[in-house]
C-alpha positions as CSV (number, residue, x, y, z in Angstrom):
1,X,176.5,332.0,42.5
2,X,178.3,335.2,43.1
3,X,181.1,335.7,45.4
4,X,180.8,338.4,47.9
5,X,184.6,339.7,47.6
6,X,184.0,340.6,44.5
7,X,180.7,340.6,43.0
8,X,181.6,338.3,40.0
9,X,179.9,335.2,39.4
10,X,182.1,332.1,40.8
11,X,182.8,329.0,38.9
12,X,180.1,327.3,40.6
13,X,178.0,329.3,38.8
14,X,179.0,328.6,34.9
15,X,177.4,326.4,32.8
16,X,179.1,323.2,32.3
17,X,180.7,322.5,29.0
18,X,178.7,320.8,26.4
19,X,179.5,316.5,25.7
20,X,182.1,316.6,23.5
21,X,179.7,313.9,21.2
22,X,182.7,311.6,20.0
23,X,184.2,311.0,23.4
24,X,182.7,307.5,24.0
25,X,183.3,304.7,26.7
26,X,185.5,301.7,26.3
27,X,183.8,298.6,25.6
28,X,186.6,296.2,24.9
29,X,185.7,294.7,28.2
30,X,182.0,293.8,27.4
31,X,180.7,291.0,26.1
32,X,178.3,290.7,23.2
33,X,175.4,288.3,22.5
34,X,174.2,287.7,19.1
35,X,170.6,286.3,19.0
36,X,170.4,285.3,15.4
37,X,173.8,284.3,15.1
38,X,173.9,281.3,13.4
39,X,172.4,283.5,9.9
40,X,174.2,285.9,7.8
41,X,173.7,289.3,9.4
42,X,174.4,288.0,12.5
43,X,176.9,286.0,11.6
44,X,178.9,288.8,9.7
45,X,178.5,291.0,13.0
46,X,179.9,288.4,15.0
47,X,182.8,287.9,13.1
48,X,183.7,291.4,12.8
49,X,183.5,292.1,16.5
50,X,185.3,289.2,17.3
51,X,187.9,290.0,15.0
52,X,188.1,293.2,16.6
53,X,189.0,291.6,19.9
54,X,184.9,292.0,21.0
55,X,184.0,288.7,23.6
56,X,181.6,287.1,21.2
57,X,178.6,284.5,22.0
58,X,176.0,283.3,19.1
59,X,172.9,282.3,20.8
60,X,170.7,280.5,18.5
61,X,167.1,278.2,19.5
62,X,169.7,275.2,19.0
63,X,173.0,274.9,20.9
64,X,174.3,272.5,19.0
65,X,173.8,274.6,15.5
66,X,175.3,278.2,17.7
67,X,178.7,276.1,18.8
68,X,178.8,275.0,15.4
69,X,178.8,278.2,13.9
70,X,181.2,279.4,16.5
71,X,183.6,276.9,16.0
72,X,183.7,277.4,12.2
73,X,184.5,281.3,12.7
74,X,186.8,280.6,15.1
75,X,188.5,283.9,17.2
76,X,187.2,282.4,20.5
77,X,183.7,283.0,19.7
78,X,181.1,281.3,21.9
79,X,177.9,279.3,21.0
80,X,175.0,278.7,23.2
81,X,171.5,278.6,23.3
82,X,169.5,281.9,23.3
83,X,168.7,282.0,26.8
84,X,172.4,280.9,27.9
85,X,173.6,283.7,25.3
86,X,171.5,286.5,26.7
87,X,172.2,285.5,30.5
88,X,176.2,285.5,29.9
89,X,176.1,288.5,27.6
90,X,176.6,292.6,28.5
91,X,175.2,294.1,25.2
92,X,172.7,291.6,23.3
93,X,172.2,291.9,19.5
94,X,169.1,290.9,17.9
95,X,169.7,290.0,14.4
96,X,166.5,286.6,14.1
97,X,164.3,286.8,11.1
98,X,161.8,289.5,11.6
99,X,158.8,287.3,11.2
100,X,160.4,285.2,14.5
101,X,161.3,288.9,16.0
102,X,158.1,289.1,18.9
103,X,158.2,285.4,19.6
104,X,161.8,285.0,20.0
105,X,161.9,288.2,22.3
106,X,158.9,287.6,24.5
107,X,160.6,284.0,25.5
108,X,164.0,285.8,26.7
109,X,162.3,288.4,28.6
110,X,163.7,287.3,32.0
111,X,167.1,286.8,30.4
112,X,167.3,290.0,29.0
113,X,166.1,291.8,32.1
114,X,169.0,294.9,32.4
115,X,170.5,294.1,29.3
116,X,171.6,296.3,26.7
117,X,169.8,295.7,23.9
118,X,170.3,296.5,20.3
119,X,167.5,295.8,17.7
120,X,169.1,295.5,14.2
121,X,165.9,293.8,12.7
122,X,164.3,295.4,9.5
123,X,160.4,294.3,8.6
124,X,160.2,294.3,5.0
125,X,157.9,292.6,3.0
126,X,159.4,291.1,-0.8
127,X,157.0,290.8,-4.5
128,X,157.7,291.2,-7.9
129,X,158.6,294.7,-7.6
130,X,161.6,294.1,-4.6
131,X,161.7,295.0,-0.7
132,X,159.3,297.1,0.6
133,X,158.9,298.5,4.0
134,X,156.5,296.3,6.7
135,X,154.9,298.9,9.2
136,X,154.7,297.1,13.1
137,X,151.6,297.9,15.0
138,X,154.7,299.5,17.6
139,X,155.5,301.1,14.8
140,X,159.3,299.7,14.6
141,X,160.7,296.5,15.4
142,X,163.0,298.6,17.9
143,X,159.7,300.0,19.4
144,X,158.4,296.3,19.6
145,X,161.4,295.2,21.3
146,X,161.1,298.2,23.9
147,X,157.6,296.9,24.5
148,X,158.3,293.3,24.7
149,X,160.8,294.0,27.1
150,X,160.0,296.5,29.6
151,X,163.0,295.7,31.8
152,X,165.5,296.2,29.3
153,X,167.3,299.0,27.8
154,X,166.6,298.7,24.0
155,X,168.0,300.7,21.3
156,X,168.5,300.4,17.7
157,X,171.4,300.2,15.6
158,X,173.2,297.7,12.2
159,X,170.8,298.0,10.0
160,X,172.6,298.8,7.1
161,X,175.3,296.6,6.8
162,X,175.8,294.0,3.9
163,X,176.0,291.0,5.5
164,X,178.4,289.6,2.6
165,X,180.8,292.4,3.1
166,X,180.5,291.3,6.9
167,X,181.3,287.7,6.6
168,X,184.4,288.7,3.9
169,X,187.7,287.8,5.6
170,X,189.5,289.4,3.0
171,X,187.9,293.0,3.6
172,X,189.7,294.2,6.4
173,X,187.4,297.5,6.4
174,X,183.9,298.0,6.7
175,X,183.2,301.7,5.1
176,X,180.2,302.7,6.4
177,X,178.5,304.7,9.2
178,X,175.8,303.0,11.6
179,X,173.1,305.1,12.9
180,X,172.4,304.9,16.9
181,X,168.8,305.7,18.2
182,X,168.1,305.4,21.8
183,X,166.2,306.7,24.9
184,X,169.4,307.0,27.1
185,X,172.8,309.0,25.6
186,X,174.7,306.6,28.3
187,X,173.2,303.6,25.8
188,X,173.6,304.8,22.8
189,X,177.2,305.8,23.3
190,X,178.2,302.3,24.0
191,X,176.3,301.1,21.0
192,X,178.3,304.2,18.7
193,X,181.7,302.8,20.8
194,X,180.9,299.4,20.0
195,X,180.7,299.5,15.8
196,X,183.4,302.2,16.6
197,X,185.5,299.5,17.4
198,X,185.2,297.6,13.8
199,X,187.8,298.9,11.6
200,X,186.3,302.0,9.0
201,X,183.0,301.6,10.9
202,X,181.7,304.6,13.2
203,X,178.4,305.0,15.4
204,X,176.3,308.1,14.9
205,X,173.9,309.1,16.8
206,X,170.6,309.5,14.9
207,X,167.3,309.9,17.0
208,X,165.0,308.0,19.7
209,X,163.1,304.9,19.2
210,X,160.5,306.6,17.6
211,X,162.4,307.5,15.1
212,X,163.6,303.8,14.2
213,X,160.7,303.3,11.4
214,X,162.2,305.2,8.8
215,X,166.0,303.8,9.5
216,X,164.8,300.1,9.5
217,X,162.6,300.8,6.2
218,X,166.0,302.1,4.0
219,X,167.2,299.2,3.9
220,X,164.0,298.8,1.2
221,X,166.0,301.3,-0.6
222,X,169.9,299.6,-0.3
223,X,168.3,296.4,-1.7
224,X,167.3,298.2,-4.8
225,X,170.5,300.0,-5.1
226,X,172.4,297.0,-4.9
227,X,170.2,295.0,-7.0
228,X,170.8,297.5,-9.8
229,X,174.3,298.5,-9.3
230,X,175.3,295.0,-8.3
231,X,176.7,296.5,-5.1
232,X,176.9,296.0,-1.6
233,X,176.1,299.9,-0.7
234,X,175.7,301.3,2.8
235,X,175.6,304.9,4.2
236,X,178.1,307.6,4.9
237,X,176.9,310.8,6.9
238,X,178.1,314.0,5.7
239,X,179.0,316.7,7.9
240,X,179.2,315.1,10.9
């Protein structure tokens, strides 16, 4: 827009300054649902968050088994049933076994309806030679999720985190950088603020959906690092 004193273009005019990219939202107030939360992965992300002051509930297909699990982590953490978890929950974790990944997701549908939703499932296959990748007919197990649940906002993140390094009381940092992919930037800059807020962990923003194939299948390649280096390796971004 130009200004007709003086024939200089007015402020209205300028281009607005670019997202600085590491100023995220607060998500202390949320609270997050763990579907899966009663095994390791799950487990180890639910006691990280919690013991980052996160509002944690495990949902697992039993009740019973999720408020058992809570109760042994302690740090106020929730149990409940899947479908009681994803109702009570702001940002909803899937962590299940990938070969219960379509079932488990097509019976919450409802219950997930406008939930933020964050896939951390990875389909490998295992034989005599170690972890290999599994390819969906969606292509991803984020991508299955998005079309499972149409009224969700799905994204994909926690893929490659040891889950014994997780559950470790005694670690009090978890060194490692957890790519974000997503259709929204509004979603996947809750999902970086949220493993932003366990200690030496930090969201990074690594693609859309259809991207998610290749990030779910290195974890092929972790589990054969570790196996030979008798580690618990996970990923640090350079540059960034």
């Amino acid at each position: 827009m130009t200004n007709p004193d003086d024939g200089k273009t007015s402020p209205e005019g300028a281009k607005a300054p670019a997202k600085d990219p590491w100023e995220l939202p607060d998500v202390s107030g949320l609270t997050v649902g763990v579907l899966g939360g009663t095994g390791d992965q799950g487990r180890g992300l639910a006691y990280r968050l919690a013991r980052a002051g996160q509002k944690v509930i495990i949902g697992s297909r039993s009740a019973e088994r999720a408020q058992a699990a809570a109760g042994e982590l302690g740090l106020d953490v929730e149990g409940a049933d899947n479908s009681e978890c994803a109702r009570r929950s702001d940002i909803v974790i899937v962590a299940v076994p990938w070969d219960g990944h379509a079932k488990t997701l097509e019976s919450l549908r409802v219950d997930l309806a406008g939930k933020l939703v964050v896939d951390c499932v990875n389909p490998l296959g295992f034989d005599k030679q170690g972890a290999y990748a599994l390819t969906p007919e969606e292509g991803s197990a984020a991508q299955q999720a998005a079309a499972l649940l149409p009224d969700s906002r799905v994204t994909a993140a926690f893929h490659h985190l040891s889950a014994v390094l997780l559950q470790n009381p005694e670690i009090p940092e978890i060194d490692t950088d957890v790519m974000v992919l997503g259709e929204s930037r509004a979603d996947t800059d809750l999902v970086q603020a949220l493993a932003g807020r366990i200690p030496g962990m930090r969201g990074v923003f690594a693609g859309r959906l259809r991207n998610a194939h290749q990030v779910e299948s290195l974890v092929a390649n972790l589990i054969s690092v570790n196996r030979r280096y008798k580690a618990h390796a996970g990923l640090r971004l350079t540059d960034v």
